[in-house]
C-alpha positions in Angstrom: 0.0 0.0 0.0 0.6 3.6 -0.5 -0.6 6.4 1.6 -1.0 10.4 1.4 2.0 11.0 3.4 4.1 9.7 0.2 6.7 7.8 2.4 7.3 4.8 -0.3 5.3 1.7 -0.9 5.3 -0.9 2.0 4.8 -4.0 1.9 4.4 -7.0 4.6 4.7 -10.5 4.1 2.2 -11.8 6.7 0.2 -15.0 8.1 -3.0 -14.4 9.5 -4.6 -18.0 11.5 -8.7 -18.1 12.8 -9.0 -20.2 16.0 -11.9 -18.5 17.7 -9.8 -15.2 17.1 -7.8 -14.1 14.7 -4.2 -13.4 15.3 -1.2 -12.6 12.8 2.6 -13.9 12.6 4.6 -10.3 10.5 7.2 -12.1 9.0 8.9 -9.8 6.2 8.4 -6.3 5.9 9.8 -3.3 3.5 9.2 0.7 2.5 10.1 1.1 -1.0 10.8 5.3 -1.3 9.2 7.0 -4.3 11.7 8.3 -7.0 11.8 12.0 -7.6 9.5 11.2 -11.2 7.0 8.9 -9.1 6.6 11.6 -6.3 6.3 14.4 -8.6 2.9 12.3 -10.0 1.6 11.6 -7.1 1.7 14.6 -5.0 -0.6 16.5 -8.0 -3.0 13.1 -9.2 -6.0 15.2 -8.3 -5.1 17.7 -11.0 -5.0 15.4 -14.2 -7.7 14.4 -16.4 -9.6 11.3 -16.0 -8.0 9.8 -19.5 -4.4 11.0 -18.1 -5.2 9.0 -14.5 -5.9 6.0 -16.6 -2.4 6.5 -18.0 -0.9 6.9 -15.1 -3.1 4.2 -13.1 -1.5 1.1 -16.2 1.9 2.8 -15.3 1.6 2.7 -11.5 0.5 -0.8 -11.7 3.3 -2.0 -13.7 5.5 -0.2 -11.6 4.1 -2.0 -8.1 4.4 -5.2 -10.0 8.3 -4.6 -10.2 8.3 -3.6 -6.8 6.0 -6.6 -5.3 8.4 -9.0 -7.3 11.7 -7.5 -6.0 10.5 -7.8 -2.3 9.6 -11.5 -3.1 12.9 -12.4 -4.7 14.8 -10.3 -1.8 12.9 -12.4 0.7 12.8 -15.6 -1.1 9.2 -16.2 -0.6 7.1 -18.9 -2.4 4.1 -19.8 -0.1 2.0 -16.6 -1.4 -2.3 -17.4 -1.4 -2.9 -13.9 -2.2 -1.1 -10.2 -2.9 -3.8 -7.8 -1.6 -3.2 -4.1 -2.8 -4.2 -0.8 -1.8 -2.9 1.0 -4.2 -2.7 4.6 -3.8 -5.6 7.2 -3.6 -5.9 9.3 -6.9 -9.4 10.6 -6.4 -10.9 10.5 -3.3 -14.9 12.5 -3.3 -17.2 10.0 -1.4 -19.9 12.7 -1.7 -19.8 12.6 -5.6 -19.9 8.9 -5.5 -16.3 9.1 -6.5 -13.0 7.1 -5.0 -10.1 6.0 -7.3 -7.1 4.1 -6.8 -4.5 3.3 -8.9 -2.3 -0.1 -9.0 -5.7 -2.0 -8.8 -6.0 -2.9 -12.5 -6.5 -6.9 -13.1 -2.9 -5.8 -15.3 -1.2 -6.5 -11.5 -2.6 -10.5 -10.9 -1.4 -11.4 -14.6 2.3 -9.3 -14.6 3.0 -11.2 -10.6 0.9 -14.3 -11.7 -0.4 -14.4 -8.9 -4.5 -14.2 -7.1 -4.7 -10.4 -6.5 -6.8 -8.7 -3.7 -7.8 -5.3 -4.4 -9.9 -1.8 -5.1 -11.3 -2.1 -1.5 -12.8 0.8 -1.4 -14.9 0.9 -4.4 -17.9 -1.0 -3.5 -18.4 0.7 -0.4 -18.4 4.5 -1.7 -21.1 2.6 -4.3 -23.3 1.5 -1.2 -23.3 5.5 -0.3 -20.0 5.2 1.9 -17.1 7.3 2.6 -14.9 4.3 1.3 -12.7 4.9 4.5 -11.4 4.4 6.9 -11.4 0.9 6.0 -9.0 -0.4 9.1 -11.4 -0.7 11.8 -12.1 -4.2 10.7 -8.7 -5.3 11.6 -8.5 -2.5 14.7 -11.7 -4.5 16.1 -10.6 -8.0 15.3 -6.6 -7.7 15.3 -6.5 -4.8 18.0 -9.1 -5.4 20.5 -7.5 -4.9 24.1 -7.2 -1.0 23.0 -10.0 1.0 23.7 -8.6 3.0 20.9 -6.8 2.6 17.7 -4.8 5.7 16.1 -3.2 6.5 12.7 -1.0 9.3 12.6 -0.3 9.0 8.7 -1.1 11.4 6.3 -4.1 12.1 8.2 -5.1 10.8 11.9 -8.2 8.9 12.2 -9.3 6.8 15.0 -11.1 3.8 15.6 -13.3 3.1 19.0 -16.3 1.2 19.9 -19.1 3.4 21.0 -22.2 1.3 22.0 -21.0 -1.7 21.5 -20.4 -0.2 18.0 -17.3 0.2 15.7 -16.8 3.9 14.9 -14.3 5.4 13.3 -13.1 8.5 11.3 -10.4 10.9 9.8 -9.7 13.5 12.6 -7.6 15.8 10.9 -4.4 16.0 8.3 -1.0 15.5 9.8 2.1 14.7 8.0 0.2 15.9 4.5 0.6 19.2 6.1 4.1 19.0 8.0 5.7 17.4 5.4 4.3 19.9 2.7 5.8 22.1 4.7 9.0 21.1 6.0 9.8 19.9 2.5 10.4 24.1 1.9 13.3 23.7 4.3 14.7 20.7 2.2 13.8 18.3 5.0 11.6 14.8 3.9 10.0 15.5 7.2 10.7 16.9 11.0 12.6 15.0 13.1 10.9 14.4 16.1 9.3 17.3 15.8 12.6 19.4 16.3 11.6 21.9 13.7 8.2 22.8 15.4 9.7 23.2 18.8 11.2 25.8 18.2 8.5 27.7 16.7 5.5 29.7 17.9 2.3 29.5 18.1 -0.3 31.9 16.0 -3.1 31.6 18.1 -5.4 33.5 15.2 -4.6 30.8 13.0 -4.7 28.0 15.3 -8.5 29.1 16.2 -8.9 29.5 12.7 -8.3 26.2 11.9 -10.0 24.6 14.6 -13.2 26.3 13.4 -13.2 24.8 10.0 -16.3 23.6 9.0 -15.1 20.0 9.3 -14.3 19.5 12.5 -17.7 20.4 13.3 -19.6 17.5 11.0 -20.8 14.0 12.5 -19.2 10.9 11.7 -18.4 8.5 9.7 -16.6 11.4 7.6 -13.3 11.3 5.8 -10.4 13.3 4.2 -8.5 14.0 1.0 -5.7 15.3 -0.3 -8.2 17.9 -2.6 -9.7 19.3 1.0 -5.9 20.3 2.1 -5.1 22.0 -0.9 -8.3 23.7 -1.2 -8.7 24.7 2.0 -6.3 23.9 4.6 -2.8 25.3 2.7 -4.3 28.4 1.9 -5.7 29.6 5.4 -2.4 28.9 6.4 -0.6 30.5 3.6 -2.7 33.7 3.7 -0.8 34.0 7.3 2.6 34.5 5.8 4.5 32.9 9.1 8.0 31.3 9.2 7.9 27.8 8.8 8.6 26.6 12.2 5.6 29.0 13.1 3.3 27.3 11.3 4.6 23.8 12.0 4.3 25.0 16.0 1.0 26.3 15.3 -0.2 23.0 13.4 1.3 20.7 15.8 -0.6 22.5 18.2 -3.8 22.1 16.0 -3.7 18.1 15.6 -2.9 17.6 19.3 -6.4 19.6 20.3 -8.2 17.9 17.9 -7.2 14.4 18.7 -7.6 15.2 22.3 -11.1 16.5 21.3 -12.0 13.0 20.2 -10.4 10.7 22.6 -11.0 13.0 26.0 -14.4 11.4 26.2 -13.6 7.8 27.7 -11.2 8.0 30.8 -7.8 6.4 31.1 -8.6 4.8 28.2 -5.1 3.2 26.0 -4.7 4.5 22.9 -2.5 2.8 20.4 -0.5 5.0 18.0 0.9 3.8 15.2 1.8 5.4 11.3 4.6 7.9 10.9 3.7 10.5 13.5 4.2 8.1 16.0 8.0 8.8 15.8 6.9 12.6 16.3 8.3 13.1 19.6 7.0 16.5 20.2 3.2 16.0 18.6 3.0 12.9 21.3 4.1 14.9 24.1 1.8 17.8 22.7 -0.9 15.4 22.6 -0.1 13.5 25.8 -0.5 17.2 27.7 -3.9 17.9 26.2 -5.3 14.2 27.1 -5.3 12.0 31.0 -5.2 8.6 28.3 -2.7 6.1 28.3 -0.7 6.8 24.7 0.8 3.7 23.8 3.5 3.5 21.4 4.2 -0.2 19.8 6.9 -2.1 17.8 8.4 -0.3 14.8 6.8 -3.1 12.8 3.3 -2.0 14.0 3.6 1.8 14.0 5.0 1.6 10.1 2.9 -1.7 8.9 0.1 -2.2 10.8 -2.3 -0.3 7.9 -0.5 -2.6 5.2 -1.1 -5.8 7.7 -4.3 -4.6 8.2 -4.9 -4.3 4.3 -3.6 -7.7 3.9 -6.2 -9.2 6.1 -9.3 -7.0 4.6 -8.0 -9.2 1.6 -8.1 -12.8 3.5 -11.6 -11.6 5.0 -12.9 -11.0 0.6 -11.1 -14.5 -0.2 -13.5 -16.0 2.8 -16.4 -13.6 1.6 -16.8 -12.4 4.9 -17.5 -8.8 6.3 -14.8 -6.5 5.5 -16.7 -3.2 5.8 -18.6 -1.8 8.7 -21.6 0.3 7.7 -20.9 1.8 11.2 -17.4 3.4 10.1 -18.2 4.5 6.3 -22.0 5.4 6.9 -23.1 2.4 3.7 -26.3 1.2 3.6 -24.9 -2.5 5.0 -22.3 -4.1 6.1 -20.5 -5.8 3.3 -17.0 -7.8 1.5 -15.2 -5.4 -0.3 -12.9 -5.6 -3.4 -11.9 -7.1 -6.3 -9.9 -10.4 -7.2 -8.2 -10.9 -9.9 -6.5 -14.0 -11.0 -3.9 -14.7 -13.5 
């Protein structure tokens, strides 16, 4: 899989065994970075033309296909049932009926000759879903002695049970933001959040952004990469602060809106995985705002556990069981999502 935050392709070789629970053995794992060409793409997909995506979508697949194949040769696996992909988002507008991902195409099963699990999110956006988040599945079933289960990725979203209930949601953007900007300072991202600690806060803008019109919606909701640039970059830009100001100020920003979601259970444990996890200063920032218990895991888990989890949504369509929860994209059922192709 691919996400927003545009860290590289990962990819986790994985068992997954049912014996009244499920449980998972990781056993080879692997971030592939993005060339300069391949980032350059993706960073814009939401500006080209439908007939251009399509270009792009036969390229992307032949290029994950290379990629998938290296990782099995480097690994020397053979015992593969199924390569499940998520591709990476291209479109993402759940309220136009509208979610695309590239590196889905049927192209991927017959290049790897192998069954191929894919285009979860599809089906769901069909049935009148957001088409994400699509982890909770695994969070409930994979993840269950946490009370909740956090991404910090290119966006944060959360995953709780609320009335016996599997709920979850994007919360806010993250590294699509720091990263934008830290990337002006010639930095992939900020170390530990050293950048932003030295900054300061812009308490017009911070109050700003925590009255956007989003944060203010019920769930199940989600976010793109099109809301960011539309709205999100140019609040902040009309601001005209130094970049560890607004890095400060934004840190500041995702650590009140997280708290404003997970403040309402009490020492509850809140596992944190995805990239921002290894944002020293956003945990502390967000460890001062909440009286939870933030739990940080295993490298393995805070880099892989979407990809694991995208691996098992696959296992759960191979079984045609329930893969997606009306409760977390708002569909009109419960239902097995994706595609399989085989060579």
């Amino acid at each position: 899989m691919s996400g927003t935050s545009l860290d590289g392709i990962d990819l986790v070789y994985v068992t997954f065994k049912f014996n009244e629970t499920w449980s998972f053995q990781i056993i080879n794992i692997d971030t592939i970075p993005y060339e300069d060409s391949w980032l350059e793409i993706l960073k814009d997909l939401v500006l080209f033309s439908e007939s251009k995506l399509k270009v792009i979508d036969e390229d992307y697949t032949r290029y994950l296909a290379i990629k998938i194949q290296d990782f099995i040769v480097k690994y020397d696996i053979h015992d593969i049932d199924a390569i499940c992909s998520h591709g990476h988002t291209a479109l993402h507008q759940p309220e136009k009926k509208l979610t695309y991902q590239i590196g889905n195409l049927p192209l991927l099963a017959s290049l790897l000759q192998k069954t191929v699990v894919c285009d979860f999110r599809v089906q769901d956006v069909k049935l009148g879903g957001q088409g994400a988040p699509l982890v909770p599945i695994g969070d409930a079933l994979l993840f269950s002695e946490y009370e909740f289960c956090m991404n910090l990725g290119g966006f944060a979203n959360v995953s709780t049970l609320i009335d016996n209930e599997v709920i979850a949601y994007d919360i806010c953007p993250v590294n699509i933001v720091l990263n934008y900007y830290v990337a002006k300072l010639g930095y992939n991202f900020d170390d530990g959040g050293k950048i932003a600690l030295t900054g300061t806060i812009n308490y017009e803008l911070l109050e700003r952004l925590n009255n956007l019109d989003f944060y203010k919606m019920p769930y199940p909701k989600s976010l793109g990469l099109e809301w960011v640039k539309l709205v999100v970059i140019p609040l902040i830009d009309s601001f005209k602060l130094e970049i560890k100001d607004i890095l400060r100020t934004f840190v500041e920003h995702i650590a009140f809106q997280i708290s404003e979601e997970i403040n309402n259970k009490n020492n509850a444990s809140v596992l944190v995985t995805g990239g921002g996890a290894y944002n020293v200063f956003l945990i502390d920032r967000i460890k001062t705002h909440t009286n939870n218990h933030i739990l940080i895991p295993s490298k393995n888990i805070i880099e892989f556990k979407e990809a694991l989890i995208f691996g098992f949504l696959g296992v759960l369509k191979l079984r045609e069981e329930i893969n997606c929860l009306k409760s977390v994209t708002g569909a009109s059922h419960n239902h097995s999502s994706g595609n399989i192709f085989r060579p």
